[in-house]
C-alpha positions, -999 to +999 in steps of 0.1 A: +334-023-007+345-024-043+325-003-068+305-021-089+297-044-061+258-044-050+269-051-013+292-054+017+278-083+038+248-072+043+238-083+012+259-106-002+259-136-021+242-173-023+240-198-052+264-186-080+235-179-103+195-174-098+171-201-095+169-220-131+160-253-146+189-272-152+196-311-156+218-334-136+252-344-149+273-372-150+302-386-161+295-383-197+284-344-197+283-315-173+259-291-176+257-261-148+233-238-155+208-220-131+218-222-094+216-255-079+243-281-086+235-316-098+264-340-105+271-376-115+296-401-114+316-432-118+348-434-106+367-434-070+366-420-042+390-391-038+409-391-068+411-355-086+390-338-058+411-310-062+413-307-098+374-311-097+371-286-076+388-256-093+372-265-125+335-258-106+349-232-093+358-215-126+325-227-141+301-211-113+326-176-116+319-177-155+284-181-147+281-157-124+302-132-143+272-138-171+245-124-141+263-097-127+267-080-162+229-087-168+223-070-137+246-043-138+227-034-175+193-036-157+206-011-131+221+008-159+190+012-179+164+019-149+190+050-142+181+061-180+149+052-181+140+071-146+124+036-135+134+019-103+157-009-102+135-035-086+162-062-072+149-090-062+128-093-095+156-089-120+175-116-098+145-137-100+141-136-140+145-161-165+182-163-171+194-148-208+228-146-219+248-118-219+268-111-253+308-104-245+302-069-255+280-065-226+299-082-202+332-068-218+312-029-210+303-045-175+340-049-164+354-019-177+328+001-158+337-017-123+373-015-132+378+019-153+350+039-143+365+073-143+354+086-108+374+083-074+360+098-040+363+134-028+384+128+005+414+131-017+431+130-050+443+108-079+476+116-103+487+093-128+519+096-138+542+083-165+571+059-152+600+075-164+622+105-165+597+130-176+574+124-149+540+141-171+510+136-154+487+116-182+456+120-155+441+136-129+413+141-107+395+175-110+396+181-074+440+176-076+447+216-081+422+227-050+436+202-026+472+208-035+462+243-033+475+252-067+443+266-078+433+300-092+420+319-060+448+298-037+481+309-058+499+345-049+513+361-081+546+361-084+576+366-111+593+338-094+602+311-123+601+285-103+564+287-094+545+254-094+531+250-128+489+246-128+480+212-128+475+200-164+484+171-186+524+168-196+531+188-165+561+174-144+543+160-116+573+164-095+568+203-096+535+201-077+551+194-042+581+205-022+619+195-033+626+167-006+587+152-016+600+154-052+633+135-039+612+104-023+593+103-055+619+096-076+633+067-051+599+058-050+598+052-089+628+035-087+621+006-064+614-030-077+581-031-053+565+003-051+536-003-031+557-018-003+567+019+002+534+030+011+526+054+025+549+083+015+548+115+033+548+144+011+541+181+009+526+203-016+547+227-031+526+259-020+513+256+010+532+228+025+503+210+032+511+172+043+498+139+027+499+101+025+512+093-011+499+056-020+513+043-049+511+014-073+519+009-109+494+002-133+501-004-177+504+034-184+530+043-159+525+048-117+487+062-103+495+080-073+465+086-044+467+115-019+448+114+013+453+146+037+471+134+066+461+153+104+498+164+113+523+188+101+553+168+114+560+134+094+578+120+126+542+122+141+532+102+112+558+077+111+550+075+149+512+076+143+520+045+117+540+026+139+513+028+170+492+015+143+513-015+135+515-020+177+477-023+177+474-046+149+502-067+167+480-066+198+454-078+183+469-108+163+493-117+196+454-123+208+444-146+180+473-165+181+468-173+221+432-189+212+425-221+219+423-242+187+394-263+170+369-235+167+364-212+139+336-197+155+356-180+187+380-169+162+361-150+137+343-138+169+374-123+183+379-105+151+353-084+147+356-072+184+391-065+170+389-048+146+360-027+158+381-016+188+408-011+163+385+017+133+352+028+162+329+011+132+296+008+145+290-024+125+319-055+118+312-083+104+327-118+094+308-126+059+317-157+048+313-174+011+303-212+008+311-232-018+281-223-042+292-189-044+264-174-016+273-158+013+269-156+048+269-133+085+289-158+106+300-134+135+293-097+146+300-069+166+277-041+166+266-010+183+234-024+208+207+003+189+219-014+156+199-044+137+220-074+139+223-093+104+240-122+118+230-153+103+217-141+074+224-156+038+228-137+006+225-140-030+262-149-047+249-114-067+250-093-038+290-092-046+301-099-080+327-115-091+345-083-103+344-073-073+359-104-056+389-098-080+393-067-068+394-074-036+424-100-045+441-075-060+435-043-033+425-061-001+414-029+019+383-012+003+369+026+022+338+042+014+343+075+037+306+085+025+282+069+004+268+104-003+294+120-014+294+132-051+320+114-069+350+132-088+360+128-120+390+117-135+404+142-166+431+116-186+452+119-218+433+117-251+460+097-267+455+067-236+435+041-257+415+032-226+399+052-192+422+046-166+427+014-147+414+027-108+418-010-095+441-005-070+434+029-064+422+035-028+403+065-039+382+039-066+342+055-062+314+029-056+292+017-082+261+039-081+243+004-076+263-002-047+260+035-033+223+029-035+221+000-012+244+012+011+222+048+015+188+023+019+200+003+050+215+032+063+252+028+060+268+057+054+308+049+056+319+014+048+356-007+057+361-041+035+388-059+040+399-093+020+401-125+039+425-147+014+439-185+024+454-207+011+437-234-016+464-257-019+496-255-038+533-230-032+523-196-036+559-181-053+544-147-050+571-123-033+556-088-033+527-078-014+495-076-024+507-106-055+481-129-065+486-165-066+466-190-080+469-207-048+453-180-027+413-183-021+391-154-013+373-172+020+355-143+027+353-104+040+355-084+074+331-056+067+328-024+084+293-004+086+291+035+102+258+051+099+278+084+096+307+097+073+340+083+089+377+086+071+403+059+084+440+071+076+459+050+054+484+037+083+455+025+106+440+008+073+476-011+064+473-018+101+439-036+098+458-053+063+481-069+088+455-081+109+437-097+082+467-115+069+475-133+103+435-135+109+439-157+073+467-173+085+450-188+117+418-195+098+436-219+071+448-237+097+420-240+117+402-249+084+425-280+076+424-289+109+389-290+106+388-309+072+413-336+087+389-344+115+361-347+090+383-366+063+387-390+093+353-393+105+346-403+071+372-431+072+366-445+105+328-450+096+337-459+062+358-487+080+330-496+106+305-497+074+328-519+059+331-547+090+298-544+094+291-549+057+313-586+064+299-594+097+265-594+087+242-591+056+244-559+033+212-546+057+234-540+084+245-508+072+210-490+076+194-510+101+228-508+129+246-479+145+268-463+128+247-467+093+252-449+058+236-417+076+263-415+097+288-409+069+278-375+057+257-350+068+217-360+054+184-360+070+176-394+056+190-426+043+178-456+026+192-484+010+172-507-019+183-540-023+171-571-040+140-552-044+135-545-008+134-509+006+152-499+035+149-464+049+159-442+077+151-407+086+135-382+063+130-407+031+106-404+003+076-435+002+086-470-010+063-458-038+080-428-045+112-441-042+107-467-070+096-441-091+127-423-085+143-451-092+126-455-129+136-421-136+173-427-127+170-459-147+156-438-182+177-404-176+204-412-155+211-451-168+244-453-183+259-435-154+270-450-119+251-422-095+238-386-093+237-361-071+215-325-074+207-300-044+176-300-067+156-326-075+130-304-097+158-286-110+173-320-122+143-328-136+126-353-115+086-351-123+078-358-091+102-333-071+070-312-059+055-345-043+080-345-021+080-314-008+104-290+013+111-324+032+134-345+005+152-315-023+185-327-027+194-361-033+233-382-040+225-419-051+252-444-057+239-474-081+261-506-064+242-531-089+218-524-120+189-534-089+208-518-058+209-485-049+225-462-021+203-429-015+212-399+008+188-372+010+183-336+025+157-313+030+148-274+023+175-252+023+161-227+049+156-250+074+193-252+080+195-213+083+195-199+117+187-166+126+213-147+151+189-117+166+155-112+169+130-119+138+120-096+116+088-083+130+052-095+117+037-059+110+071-046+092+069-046+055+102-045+036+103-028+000+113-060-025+117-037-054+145-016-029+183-029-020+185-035+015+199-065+032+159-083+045+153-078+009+186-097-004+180-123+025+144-124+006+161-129-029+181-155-013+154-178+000+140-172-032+168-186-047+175-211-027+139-226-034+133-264-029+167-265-031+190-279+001+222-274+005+250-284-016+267-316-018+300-308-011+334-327-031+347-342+003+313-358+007+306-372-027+343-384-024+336-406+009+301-422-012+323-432-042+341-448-025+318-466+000+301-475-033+333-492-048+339-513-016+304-521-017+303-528-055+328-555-048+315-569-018+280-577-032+297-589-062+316-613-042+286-624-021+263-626-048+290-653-066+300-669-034+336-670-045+366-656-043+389-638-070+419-658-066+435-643-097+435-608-074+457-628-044+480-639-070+484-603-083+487-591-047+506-614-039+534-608-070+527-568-065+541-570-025+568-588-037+579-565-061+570-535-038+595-556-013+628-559-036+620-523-046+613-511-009+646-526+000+665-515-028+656-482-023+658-476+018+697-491+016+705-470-007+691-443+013+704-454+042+742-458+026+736-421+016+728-411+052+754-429+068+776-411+042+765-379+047+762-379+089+799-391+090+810-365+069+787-337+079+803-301+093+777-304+118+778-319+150+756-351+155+757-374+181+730-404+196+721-414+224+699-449+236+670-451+258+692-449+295+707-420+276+742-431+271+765-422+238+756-448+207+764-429+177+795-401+174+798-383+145+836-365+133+823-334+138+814-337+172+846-353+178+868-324+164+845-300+185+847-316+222+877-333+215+864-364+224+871-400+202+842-420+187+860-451+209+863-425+237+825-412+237+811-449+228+790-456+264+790-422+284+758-411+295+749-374+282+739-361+309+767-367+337+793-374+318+794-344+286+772-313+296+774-289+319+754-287+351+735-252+340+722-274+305+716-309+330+679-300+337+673-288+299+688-323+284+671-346+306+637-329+296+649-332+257+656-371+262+622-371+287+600-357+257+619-375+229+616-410+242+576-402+247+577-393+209+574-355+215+607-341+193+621-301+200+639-280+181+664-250+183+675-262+215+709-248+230+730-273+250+763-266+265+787-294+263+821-301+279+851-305+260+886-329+262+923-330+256+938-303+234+900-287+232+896-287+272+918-252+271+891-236+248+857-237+269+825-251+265+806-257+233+773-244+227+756-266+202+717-260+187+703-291+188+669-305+171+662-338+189+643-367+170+633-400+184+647-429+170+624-462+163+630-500+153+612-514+123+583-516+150+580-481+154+588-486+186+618-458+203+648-470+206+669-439+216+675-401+209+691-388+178+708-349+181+715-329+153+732-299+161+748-265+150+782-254+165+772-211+178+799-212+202+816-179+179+783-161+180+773-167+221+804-155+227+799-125+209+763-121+219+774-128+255+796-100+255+772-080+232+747-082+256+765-076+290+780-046+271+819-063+275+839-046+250+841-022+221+808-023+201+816-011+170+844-036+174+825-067+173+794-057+154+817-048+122+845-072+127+849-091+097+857-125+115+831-152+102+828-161+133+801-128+140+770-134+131+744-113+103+735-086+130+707-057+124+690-031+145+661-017+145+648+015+162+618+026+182+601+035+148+609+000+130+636+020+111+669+000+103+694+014+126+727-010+127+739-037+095+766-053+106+797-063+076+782-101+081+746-091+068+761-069+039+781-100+030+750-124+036+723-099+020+752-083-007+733-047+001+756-019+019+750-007+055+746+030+035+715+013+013+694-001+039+702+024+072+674+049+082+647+027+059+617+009+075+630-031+083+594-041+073+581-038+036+610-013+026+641-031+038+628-065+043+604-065+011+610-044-013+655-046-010+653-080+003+624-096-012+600-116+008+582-149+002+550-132-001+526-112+025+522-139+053+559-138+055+564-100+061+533-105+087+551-127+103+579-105+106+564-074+116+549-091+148+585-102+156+601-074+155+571-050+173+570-077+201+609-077+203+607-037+206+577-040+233+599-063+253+593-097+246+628-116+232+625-143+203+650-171+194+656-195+167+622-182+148+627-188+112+629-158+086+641-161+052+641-138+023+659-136-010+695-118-013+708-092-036+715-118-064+678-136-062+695-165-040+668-179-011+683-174+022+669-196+051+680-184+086+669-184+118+664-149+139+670-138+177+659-108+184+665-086+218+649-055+230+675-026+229+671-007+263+684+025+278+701+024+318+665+032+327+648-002+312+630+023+288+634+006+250+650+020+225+646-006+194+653-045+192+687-060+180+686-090+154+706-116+149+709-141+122+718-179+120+725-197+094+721-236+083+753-249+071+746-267+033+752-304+048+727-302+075+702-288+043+711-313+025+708-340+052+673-326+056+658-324+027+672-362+021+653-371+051+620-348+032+625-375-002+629-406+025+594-396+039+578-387+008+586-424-007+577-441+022+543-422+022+537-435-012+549-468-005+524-470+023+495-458+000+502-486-027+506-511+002+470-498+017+456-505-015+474-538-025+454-551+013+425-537+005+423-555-029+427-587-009+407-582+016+376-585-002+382-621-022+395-629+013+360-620+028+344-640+000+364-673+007+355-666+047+317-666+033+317-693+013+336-716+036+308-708+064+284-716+041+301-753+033+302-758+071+262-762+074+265-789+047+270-823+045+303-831+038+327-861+034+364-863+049+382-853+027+360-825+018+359-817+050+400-816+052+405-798+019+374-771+039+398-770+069+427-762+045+416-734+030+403-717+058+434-721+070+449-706+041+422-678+042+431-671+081+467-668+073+464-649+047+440-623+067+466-623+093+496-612+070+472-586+057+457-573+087+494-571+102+512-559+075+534-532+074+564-514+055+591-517+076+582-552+082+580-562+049+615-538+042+630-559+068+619-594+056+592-602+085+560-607+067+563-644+056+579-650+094+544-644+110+529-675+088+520-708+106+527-739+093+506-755+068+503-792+052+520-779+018+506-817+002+475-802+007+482-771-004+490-784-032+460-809-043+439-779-032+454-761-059+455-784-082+416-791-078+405-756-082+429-758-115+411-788-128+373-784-119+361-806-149+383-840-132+365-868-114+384-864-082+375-825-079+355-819-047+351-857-041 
């Protein structure tokens, strides 16, 4: 793990802070202090959830930082002192600020410590000509062998000079190591070059180089590598990458929906992958505390899955680190760490961050030595939070990257991965974060929807029946987030359901809320003795965390949940009666300890998508009371709707003709071919480009049916499955169609065409035909035809300069760039003599043609290993940035290169590339969708505003029913709930596209407008003798 941090997951983090008083807040303060989280608020539902978010993220880090520091100067002092650092006690003690001095000494001793581990050695060097070493470790000159009793005397003058600061670093290893240094030094990304294979000058000894710049100038790790011959390595490295592609071609053939069988797969993984005894998935919830969630261990071992850890257990320095060097080794826990020697004049220690070679914390070291972990492998798990992540180089942060959680490797002897296998395992975890952000939204999605649909059922409920119906019918308000009781109180009544405090106690809650908590509109607290609630121990383990939503100043919404620990489950057998564990020593039972310690009479969080879904239940509820309370409707809000889905109509209108002028325009004119077809599959729209293709009119094409009439027989089976699919609603892309040509055009052959195919729909949304947008490759099948079936001269048509040859490179056995054709120099603007005999991935594609950050190079690496091991790709998109910083979107095909025996030699890649109109035709189609989507939001809120004054004139007209009424009271009764029924109908049916196309007012049924009219005129002149007579 990262030194300074107090544990890999096996002891690990829970709430952000330790157990401390704190108060509630709400929407006029926030106060966070201690470790359970208690919040307040008015407003909607959903709104800034994101926003909200990161700043409670940011909040609990601060916090937290504030801890860690206190306990890293508790540790410090117990070294000094010769007293033992009892853990779970410091965690457990009143909470004291830390000055910034403190925290300030804190940091620099994580990040600057001045030690690295003995399996190799750290150089720091200056980044620039002179090449002076400013620092180095002490054990540099024995493994270089350039020490005293290594070195031979000798007059020769160009003996390697000792190692010592202002020395040229360049002279302490062989002439062609020195070479690759300097190219090293010169490259944009320098850590995409890792590892370098170099050579003392001496002995010849090998190592991996890893390099990465830091303020000062370029820190340089070297690990002894096992083999003389650096083809071995670059052999060795590659097997490693095949591995790691192994493994994630596994991940990515997992059935979806479950998180759990993924991060299971993983550890089995990447234990096969390193021989740890011990991985594990170690999670971090929201509150900063962490978790076992999957495991795969020797059978002898102690399994820890399942348990829960203190958020202290890894501090947040050492969560940054791991953002910024996502594979952390500890080779040996016992080791004696190795001091750094640096340059008086540097004004600080030396930054060791991303140095590979970084020593643990003595802290850390401690706890790993106790539970009997000798050798440890971290690696980063980092997704996505939301947002573009513009970083290009690996190992770039972005603010929109999120540290989910860690992989962790335990041995219970000294084991040393090499530096390929560990990038390997780098790989692994990027696609592993890949799949799990997907699986993640998926997951949230499903949850955001549960939350509607019973949101919605709540709601008709809620207008069916009396406001009771929502606790004391299925679904009810316990349905709509995870509790383990419910209870509504209304008109003084008390209405409860599943784990619930007394009536009693409930009103005294209530008291409390009204003196504390008055001027806000709810609360929420994992802790109700933490929030201050006098009664809190009353209650007991079975009600700690309570969210309330206030509906009226006498109506309330309660949720509640219970201890914390009951919803822990333990993965293995129990820890056993008769063993004691040492509280005051660092071991994992003893951080589970501090956790539950933490964690007590506290339940678990309330999490932002949950307090979201209760505002806004509470806003659909304040209004629905409010209108049943009154008995009347808001009229002045159906006027206002009324006048707002006008407007949204002109503009709606306005803006979709001029957007569909612009995509008339642009498919008539477009240099790509795009053609229509309608649901028996015959020609109904014919663009030029097509035309001048096939050779075919628009009056000539007008009626022909696709398939017998314009394709060939080999493409027959493949269109009719396109139109099959596309009339169902199911829409391919990158599909190749060969089509038939006419006239002047007959004499040329076929066309191949890449088609996407989308369904088209009426205003309905119901499919009304087949829409093909295509891309003319006949010039480049050609070529690949002949390419492939080895017809011609292949210098001939890889470097030909026609435009009609595609981007083409080739890559060898050993991922090394072996073939760039004159179309990718023009498309890339690098030379054929800068890129051949460099690795395609990080080197060439990364550091010369800069990628859109790691995922993308991951991506790309399993491409081109699986193209290599035999499997072919087409049409899977790549893009990257050129020479001049221009984005280049393409789409790659790559084929195995093999020998006459089958045996392969490489994988050959070619390029495609989207012409500017069909770019430009898509991204209009992007804006189309985007407005729509926000059109459909405002009218989803415009209904909903009606929808309620609506269900108050439906109650109040049910009510005048069951009285006595006269004729014409009775007729003006009839005529407005026939104005309320129309008006629920043009609601409940209303849609964009048939308010764009002028049907909403269509769907209205006739209505005595005289009546209409004296109705309105009555409820505009209540005070007249004729009102309601």
């Amino acid at each position: 793990m990262a030194s300074g941090s107090r544990a890999t997951p096996t002891r690990s983090p829970s709430s952000a802070r330790p157990a401390a008083p704190r108060q509630a807040h709400h929407h006029h303060h926030s106060q966070s202090s201690g470790g359970s989280t208690s919040r307040a608020g008015g407003g909607g539902g959903g709104g800034g959830g994101g926003g909200r978010a990161a700043t409670e993220s940011v909040s609990k880090a601060v916090a937290q930082y504030n801890l860690d520091a206190r306990l890293h100067a508790v540790f410090e002092q117990s070294g000094a002192s010769g007293r033992s650092f009892d853990y779970s006690q410091s965690l457990r003690a009143p909470p004291t600020p830390s000055s910034e001095q403190q925290i300030a000494a804190y940091l620099s001793h994580i990040q600057r410590g001045g030690h690295i581990q003995p399996f190799g050695c750290t150089l720091a060097v200056a980044d620039d000509s002179s090449f002076r070493l400013l620092a180095f470790s002490e054990n540099a000159a024995d493994l270089l062998d350039l020490s005293p009793h290594h070195s031979v005397p000798s007059l020769d003058s160009t003996a390697p000079p000792p190692v010592s600061l202002g020395a040229d670093a360049r002279l302490l290893f062989s002439p062609s190591s020195a070479v690759l240094l300097e190219r090293a030094f010169a490259a944009r990304e320098i850590s995409l070059l890792n590892p370098l294979w170099i050579h003392s000058r001496v002995s010849s000894k090998p190592f991996y180089a890893i390099l990465h710049r830091i303020d000062i100038g370029v820190v340089i790790d070297l690990e002894p590598a096992r083999t003389e011959d650096p083809a071995l390595s670059i052999a060795g490295a590659v097997q490693s990458q095949k591995l790691a592609v192994r493994a994630i071609s596994r991940l990515q053939a997992l059935p979806g929906g479950d998180v759990k069988l993924l991060c299971d797969t993983v550890v089995e993984h990447v234990r096969e992958l390193t021989g740890y005894d011990r991985v594990m998935v170690y999670r971090f919830h929201e509150d900063e505390h962490g978790e076992v969630v999957a495991e795969c261990r020797r059978d002898n071992l102690e399994p820890y899955l399942g348990l829960h850890y203190p958020a202290t257990d890894i501090p947040q320095a050492s969560r940054f680190l791991f953002r910024q060097n996502r594979v952390r080794m500890i080779a040996d826990c016992h080791a004696t760490p190795v001091r750094v020697i640096q340059d008086p004049g540097l004004s600080q220690p030396l930054c060791l961050v991303g140095s590979t070679l970084r020593a643990p914390h003595g802290c850390h070291a401690q706890y790993m030595a106790n539970m009997g972990s000798i050798a440890s492998l971290v690696m980063a798990v980092i997704i996505s939070s939301g947002g573009d992540d513009e970083q290009t180089a690996r190992g770039g942060i972005s603010s929109a990257m999120k540290l989910w959680g860690l992989v962790v490797c335990h041995h219970t002897s000294p084991r040393f991965i090499p530096f390929p296998l560990r990038y390997a395992c780098e790989f692994l975890m990027q696609a592993f974060g890949l799949h799990l952000n997907m699986e993640l939204q998926l997951a949230h999605q499903l949850s955001e929807k549960h939350m509607l649909r019973t949101q919605t059922l709540l709601c008709d409920m809620l207008l069916r029946d009396s406001p009771t119906g929502i606790v004391t019918q299925s679904p009810s308000i316990m349905d709509l987030v995870k509790c383990d009781g419910a209870a509504l109180y209304y008109h003084g009544k008390y209405y409860p359901l599943g784990v619930t405090p007394t009536e009693s106690q409930i009103k005294d809650i209530i008291e409390w809320l009204t003196v504390c908590h008055g001027d806000s509109t709810g609360l929420s607290t994992d802790s109700l003795a933490d929030a201050g609630y006098h009664g809190a121990a009353a209650l007991g383990d079975a009600v700690c965390g309570m969210a309330v939503a206030y509906i009226t100043p006498s109506d309330y919404l309660f949720w509640f949940r219970s201890h914390t620990a009951k919803e822990i489950k333990w993965g293995g057998a129990k820890h056993h009666p008769e063993d004691k564990d040492d509280g005051q020593r660092m071991h994992p039972r003893s951080s589970f300890k501090a956790f539950l310690e933490v964690v007590k009479s506290r339940s678990l969080p309330w999490e932002n998508a949950e307090m979201d879904a209760i505002h806004s239940l509470q806003l659909i509820l304040r209004d629905s009371f409010r209108d049943v309370a009154e008995g009347t409707s808001n009229s002045k809000a159906i006027v206002n709707g009324q006048v707002q889905l006008g407007e949204l109509e002109l503009r709606g209108i306005n803006e979709l003709s001029s957007v569909a002028r612009e995509m008339v325009r642009l498919i008539e004119t477009a240099t790509v071919p795009i053609f229509a077809v309608d649901t028996d599959g015959c020609i109904n729209g014919w663009n030029a480009k097509i035309a001048e293709l096939t050779g075919l009119s628009v009056e000539e094409a007008m009626g022909k049916s696709l398939v017998n009439d314009l394709i060939f027989k080999e493409s027959e089976e493949i269109v009719e499955k396109l139109l099959s699919r596309a009339l169902r609603g199911e829409e391919d892309k990158n599909v190749e169609i060969k089509l038939k040509t006419f006239g002047p055009e007959q004499s040329k052959g076929p066309i191949f065409v890449i088609v996407n195919a989308c369904s088209s729909r009426d205003y309905t949304k119901n499919i009304v035909g087949v829409c093909f947008v295509g891309q003319d490759v006949t010039g480049q099948k050609v070529v690949m035809d002949k390419f492939v079936n080895i017809q011609g001269d292949y210098k001939a048509i890889v470097h030909n300069p026609n435009p009609l040859i595609p981007p083409i490179f080739a890559s060898d056995e050993n991922t090394c760039c072996s073939e760039w054709n004159t179309a990718m120099e023009k498309l890339t603007g690098w030379s054929r003599s800068e890129v051949i005999g460099k690795l395609l991935i990080g080197e060439v594609f990364g550091n010369i043609c800069r990628l859109k950050g790691p995922d993308a190079l991951t991506k790309f690496m399993v491409v081109l290993h699986n193209a290599i091991g035999g499997q072919d790709y087409e049409k899977f998109p790549f893009s990257f940035f050129d020479k001049n910083g221009k984005y280049v979107q393409a789409l790659l095909t790559a084929n195995t290169r093999s020998k006459m025996d089958g045996k392969s030699i490489g994988a050959f890649c070619f390029l495609q590339i989207a012409s500017a109109e069909l770019q430009q035709a898509f991204e209009i189609q992007r804006q189309q969708e985007k407005k729509c989507y926000a059109r459909m939001k405002e009218l989803a809120y415009i209904c909903q505003e009606i929808k309620n004054p609506l269900s108050g004139i439906r109650f109040t007209n049910s009510l005048l029913q069951m009285t006595d009424l006269n004729d014409d009271q009775r007729q003006f009764l009839e005529t407005s709930s026939a104005c309320e029924k129309q008006m629920s109908k043009i609601v409940k049916d209303a849609s964009l596209q048939s308010i764009e196309d002028g049907h909403a007012i269509a769907k209205m049924k006739p209505v005595q407008i005289a009546l209409l009219q004296q109705l309105h005129w009555c409820s505009c002149n209540p005070n007249h003798p004729d009102y309601c007579t």
